[in-house]
ROVEXDO-77680 format. One record per atom (N, C-alpha, C): residue in one letter; atom name; x, z, y; residue number from 1. Coordinates in nm, 2 decimals, padded with zeros to 4 digits, m for minus. Atoms other than C-alpha are relative to their C-alpha. Example, Ala and Ser with C-alpha at 12.3 -4.5 7.8 and 13.67 -1.06 7.14 Angstrom:
<pt res="A" atom="N" c1="00.09" c3="00.00" c2="m00.12" n="1"/>
<pt res="A" atom="CA" c1="01.23" c3="00.78" c2="m00.45" n="1"/>
<pt res="A" atom="C" c1="00.09" c3="00.00" c2="00.12" n="1"/>
<pt res="S" atom="N" c1="m00.09" c3="00.00" c2="m00.11" n="2"/>
<pt res="S" atom="CA" c1="01.37" c3="00.71" c2="m00.11" n="2"/>
<pt res="S" atom="C" c1="m00.08" c3="00.08" c2="00.11" n="2"/>
END
This chain:
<pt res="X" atom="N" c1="00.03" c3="00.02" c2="m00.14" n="1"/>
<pt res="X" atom="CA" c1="03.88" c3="03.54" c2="m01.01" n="1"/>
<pt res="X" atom="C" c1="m00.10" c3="m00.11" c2="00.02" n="1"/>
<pt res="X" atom="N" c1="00.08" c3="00.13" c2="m00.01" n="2"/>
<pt res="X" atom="CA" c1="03.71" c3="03.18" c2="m01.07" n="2"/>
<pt res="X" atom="C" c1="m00.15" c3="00.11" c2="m00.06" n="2"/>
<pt res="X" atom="N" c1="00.17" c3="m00.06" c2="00.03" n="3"/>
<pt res="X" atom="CA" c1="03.37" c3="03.40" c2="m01.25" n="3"/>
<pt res="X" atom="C" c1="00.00" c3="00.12" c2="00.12" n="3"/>
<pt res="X" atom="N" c1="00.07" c3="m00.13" c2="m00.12" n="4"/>
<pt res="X" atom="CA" c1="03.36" c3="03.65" c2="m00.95" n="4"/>
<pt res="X" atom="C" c1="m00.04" c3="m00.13" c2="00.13" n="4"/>
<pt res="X" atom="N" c1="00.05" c3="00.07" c2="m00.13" n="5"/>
<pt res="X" atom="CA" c1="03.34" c3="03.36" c2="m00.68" n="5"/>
<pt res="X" atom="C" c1="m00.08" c3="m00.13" c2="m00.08" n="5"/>
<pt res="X" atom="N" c1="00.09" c3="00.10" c2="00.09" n="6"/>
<pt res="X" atom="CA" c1="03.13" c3="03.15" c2="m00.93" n="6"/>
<pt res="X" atom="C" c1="m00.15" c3="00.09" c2="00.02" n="6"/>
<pt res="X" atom="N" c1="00.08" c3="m00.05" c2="m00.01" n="7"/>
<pt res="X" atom="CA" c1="02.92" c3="03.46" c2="m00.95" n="7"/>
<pt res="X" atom="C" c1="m00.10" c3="00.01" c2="00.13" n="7"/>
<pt res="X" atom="N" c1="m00.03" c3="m00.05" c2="m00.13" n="8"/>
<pt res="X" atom="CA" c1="02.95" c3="03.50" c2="m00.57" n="8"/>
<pt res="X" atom="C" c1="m00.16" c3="m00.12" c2="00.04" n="8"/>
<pt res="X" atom="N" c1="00.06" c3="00.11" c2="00.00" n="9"/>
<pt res="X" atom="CA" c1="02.80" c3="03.13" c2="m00.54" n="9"/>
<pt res="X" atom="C" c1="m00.12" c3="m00.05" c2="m00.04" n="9"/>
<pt res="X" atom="N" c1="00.08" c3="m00.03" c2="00.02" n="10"/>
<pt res="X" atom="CA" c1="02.57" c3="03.17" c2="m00.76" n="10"/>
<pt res="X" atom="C" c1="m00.15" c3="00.10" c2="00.06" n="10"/>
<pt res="X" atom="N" c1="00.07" c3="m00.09" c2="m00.05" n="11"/>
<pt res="X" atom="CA" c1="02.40" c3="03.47" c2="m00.62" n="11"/>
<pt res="X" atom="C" c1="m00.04" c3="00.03" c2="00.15" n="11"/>
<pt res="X" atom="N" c1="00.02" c3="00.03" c2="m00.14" n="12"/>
<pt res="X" atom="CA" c1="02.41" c3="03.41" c2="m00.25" n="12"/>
<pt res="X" atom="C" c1="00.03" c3="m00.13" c2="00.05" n="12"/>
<pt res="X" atom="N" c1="m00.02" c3="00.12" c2="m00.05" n="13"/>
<pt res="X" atom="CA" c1="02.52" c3="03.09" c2="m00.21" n="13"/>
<pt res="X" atom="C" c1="m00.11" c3="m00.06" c2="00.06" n="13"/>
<pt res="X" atom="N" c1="00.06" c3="00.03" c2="m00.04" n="14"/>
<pt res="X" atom="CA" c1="02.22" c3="02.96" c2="m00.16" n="14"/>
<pt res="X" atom="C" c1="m00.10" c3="00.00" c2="00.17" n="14"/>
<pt res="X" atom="N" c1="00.02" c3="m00.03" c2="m00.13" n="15"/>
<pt res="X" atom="CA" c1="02.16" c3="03.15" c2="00.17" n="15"/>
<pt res="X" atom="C" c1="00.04" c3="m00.09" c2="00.15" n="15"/>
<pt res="X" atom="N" c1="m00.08" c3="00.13" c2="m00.06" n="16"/>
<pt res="X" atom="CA" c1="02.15" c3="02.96" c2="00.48" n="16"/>
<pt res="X" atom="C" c1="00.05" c3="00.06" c2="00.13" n="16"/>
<pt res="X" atom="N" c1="m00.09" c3="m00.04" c2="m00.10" n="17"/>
<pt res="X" atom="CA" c1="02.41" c3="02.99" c2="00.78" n="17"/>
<pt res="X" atom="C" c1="m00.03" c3="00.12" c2="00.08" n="17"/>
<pt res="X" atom="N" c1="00.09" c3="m00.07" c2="m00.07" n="18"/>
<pt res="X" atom="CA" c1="02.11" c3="03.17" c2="00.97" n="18"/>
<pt res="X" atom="C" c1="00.05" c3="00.13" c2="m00.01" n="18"/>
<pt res="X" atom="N" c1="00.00" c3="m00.07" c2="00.07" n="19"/>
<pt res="X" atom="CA" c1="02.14" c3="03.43" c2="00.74" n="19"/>
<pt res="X" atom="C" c1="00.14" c3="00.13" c2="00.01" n="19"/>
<pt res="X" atom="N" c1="m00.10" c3="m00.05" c2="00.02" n="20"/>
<pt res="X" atom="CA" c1="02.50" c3="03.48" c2="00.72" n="20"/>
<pt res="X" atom="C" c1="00.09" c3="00.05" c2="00.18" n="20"/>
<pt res="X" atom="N" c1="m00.07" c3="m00.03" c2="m00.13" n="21"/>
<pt res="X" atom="CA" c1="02.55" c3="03.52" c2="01.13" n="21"/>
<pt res="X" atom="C" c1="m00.07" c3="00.12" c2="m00.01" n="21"/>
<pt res="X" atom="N" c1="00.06" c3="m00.08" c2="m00.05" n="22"/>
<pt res="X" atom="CA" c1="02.29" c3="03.69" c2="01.17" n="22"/>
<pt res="X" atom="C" c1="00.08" c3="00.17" c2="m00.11" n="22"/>
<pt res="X" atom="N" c1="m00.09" c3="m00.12" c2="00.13" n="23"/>
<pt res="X" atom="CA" c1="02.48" c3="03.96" c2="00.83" n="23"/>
<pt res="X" atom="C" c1="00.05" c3="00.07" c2="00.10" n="23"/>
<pt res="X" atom="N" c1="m00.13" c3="m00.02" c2="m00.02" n="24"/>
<pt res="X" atom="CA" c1="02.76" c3="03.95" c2="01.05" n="24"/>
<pt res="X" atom="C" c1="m00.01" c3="00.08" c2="00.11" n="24"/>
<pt res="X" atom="N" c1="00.03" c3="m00.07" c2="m00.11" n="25"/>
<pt res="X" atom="CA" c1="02.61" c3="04.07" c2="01.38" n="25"/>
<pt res="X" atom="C" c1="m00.06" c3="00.14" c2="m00.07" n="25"/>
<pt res="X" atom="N" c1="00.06" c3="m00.18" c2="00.04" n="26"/>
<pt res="X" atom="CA" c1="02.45" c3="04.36" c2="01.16" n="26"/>
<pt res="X" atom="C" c1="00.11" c3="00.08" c2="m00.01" n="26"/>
<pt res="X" atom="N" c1="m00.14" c3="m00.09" c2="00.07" n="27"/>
<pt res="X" atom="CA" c1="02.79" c3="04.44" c2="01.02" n="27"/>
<pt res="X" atom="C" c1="00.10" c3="00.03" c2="00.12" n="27"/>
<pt res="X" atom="N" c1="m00.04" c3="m00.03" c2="m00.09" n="28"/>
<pt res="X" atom="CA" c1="02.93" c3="04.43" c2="01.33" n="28"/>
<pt res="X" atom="C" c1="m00.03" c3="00.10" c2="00.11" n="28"/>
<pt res="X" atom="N" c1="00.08" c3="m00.12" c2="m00.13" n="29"/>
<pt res="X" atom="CA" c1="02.67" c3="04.67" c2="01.57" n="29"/>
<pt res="X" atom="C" c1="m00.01" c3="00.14" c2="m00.11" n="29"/>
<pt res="X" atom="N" c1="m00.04" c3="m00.16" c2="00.07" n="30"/>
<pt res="X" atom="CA" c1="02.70" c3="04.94" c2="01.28" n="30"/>
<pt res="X" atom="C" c1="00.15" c3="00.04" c2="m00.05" n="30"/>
<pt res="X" atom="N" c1="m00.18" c3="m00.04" c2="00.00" n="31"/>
<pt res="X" atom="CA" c1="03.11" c3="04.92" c2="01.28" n="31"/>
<pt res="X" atom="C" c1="m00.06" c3="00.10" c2="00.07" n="31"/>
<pt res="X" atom="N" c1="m00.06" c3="m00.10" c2="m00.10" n="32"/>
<pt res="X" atom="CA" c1="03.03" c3="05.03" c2="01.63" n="32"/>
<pt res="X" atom="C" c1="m00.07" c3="00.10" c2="00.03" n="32"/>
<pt res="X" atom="N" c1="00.03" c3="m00.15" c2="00.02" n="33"/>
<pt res="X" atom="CA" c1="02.81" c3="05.29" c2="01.58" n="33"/>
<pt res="X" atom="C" c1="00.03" c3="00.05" c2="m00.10" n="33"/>
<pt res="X" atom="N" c1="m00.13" c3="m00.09" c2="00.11" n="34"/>
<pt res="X" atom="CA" c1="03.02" c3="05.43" c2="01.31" n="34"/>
<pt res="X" atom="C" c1="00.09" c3="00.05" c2="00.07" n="34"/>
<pt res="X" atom="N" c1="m00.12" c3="m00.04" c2="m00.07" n="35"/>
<pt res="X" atom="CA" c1="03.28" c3="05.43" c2="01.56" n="35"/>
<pt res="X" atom="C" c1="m00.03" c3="00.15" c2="00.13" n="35"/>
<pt res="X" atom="N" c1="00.06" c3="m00.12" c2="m00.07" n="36"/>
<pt res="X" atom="CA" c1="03.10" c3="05.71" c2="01.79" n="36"/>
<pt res="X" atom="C" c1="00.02" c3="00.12" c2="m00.08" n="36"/>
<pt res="X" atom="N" c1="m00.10" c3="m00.12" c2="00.07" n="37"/>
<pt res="X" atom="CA" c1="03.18" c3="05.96" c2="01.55" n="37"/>
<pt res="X" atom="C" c1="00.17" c3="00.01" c2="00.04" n="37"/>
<pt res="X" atom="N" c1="m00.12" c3="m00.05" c2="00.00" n="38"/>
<pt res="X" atom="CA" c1="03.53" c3="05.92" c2="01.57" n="38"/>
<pt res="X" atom="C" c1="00.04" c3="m00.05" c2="00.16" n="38"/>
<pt res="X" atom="N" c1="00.06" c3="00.00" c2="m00.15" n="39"/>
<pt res="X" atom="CA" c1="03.44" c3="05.88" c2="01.99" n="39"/>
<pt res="X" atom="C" c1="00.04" c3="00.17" c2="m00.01" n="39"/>
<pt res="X" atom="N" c1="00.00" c3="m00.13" c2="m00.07" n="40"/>
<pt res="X" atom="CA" c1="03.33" c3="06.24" c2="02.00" n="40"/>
<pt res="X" atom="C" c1="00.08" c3="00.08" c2="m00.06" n="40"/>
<pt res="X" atom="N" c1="m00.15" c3="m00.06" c2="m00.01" n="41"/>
<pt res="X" atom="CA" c1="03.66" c3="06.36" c2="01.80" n="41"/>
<pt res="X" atom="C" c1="00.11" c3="m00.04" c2="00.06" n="41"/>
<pt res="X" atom="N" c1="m00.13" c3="00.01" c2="m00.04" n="42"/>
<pt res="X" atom="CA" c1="03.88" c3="06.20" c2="01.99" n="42"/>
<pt res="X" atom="C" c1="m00.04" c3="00.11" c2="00.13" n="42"/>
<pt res="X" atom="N" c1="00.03" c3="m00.04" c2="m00.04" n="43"/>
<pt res="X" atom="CA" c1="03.71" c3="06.31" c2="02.29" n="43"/>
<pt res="X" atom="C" c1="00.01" c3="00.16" c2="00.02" n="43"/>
<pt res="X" atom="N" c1="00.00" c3="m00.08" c2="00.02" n="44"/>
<pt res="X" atom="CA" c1="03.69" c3="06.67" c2="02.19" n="44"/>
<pt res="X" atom="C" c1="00.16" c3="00.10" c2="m00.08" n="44"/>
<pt res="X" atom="N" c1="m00.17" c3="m00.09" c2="00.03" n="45"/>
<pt res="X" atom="CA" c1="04.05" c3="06.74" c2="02.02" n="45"/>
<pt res="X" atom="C" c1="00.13" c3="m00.06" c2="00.07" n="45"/>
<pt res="X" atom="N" c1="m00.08" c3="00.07" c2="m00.08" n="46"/>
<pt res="X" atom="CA" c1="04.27" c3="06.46" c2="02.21" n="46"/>
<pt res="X" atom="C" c1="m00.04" c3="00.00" c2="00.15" n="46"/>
<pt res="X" atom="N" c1="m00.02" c3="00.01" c2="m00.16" n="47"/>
<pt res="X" atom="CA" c1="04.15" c3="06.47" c2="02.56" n="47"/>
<pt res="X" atom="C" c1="m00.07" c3="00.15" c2="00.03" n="47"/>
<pt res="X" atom="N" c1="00.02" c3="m00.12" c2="00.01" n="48"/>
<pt res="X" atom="CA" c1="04.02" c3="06.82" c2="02.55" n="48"/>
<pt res="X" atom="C" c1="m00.15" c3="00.03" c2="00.09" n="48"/>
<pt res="X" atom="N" c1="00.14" c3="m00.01" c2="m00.03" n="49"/>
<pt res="X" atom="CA" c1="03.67" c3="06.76" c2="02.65" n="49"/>
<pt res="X" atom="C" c1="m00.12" c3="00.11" c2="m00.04" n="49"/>
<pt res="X" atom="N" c1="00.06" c3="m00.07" c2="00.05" n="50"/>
<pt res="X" atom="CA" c1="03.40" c3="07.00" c2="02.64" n="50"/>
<pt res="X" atom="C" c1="m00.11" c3="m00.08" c2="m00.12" n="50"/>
<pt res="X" atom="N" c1="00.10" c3="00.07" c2="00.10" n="51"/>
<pt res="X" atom="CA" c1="03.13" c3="06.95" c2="02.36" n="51"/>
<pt res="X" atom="C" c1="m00.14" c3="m00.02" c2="00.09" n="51"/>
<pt res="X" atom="N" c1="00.10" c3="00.02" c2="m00.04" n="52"/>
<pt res="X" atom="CA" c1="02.86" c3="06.95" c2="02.61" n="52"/>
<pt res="X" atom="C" c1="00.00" c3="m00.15" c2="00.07" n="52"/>
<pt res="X" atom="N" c1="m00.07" c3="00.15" c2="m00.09" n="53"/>
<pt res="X" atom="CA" c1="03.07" c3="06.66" c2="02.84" n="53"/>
<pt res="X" atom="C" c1="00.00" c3="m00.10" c2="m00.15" n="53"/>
<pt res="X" atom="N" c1="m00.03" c3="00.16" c2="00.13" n="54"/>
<pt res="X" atom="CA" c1="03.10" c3="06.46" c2="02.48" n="54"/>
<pt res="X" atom="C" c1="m00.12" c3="m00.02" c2="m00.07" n="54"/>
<pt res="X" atom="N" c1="00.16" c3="00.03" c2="00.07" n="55"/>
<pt res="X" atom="CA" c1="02.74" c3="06.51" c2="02.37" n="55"/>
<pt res="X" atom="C" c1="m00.07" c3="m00.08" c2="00.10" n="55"/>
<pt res="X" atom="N" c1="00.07" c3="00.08" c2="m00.14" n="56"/>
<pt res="X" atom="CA" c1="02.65" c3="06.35" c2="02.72" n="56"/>
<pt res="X" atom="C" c1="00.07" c3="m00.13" c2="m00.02" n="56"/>
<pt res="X" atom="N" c1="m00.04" c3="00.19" c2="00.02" n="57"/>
<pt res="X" atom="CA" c1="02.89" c3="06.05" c2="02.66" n="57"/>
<pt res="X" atom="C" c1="m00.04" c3="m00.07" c2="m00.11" n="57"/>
<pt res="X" atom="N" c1="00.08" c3="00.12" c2="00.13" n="58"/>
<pt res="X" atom="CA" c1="02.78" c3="05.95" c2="02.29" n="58"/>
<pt res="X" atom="C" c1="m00.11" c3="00.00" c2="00.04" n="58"/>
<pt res="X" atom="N" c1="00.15" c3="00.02" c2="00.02" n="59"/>
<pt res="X" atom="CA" c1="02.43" c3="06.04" c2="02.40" n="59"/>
<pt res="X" atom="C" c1="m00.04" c3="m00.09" c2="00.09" n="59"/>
<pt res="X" atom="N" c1="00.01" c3="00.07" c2="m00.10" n="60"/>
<pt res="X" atom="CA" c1="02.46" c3="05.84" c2="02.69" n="60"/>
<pt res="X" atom="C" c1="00.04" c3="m00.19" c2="m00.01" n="60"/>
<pt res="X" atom="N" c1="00.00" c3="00.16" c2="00.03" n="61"/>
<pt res="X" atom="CA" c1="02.55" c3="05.53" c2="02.47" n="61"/>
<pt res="X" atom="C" c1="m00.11" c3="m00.04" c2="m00.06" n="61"/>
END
């Protein structure tokens, strides 16, 4: 465990805070478009939505 976060430290440590918010906002706005896929299945098998009414709400995000 000590050579994987030595490695870790090594190889990005040096990056600076800037860097690592800004990671986090990326990693965070492609959760949520990830999460629109499982949008237009809920959509479509749980609330019984047409696929034209669920192509209009994801397309409408």
């Amino acid at each position: 465990m000590r050579a994987l976060r030595r490695w870790l430290d090594d190889t990005a440590g040096g990056l600076p805070a800037t860097f690592w918010y800004l990671w986090a906002g990326l990693l965070i706005n492609r959760a949520g478009a990830f999460a629109m896929l499982f949008l237009s299945l809920y959509l479509t098998e749980a609330r019984g939505a047409s696929e034209a009414l669920t192509g209009t709400v994801v397309g409408a995000y």
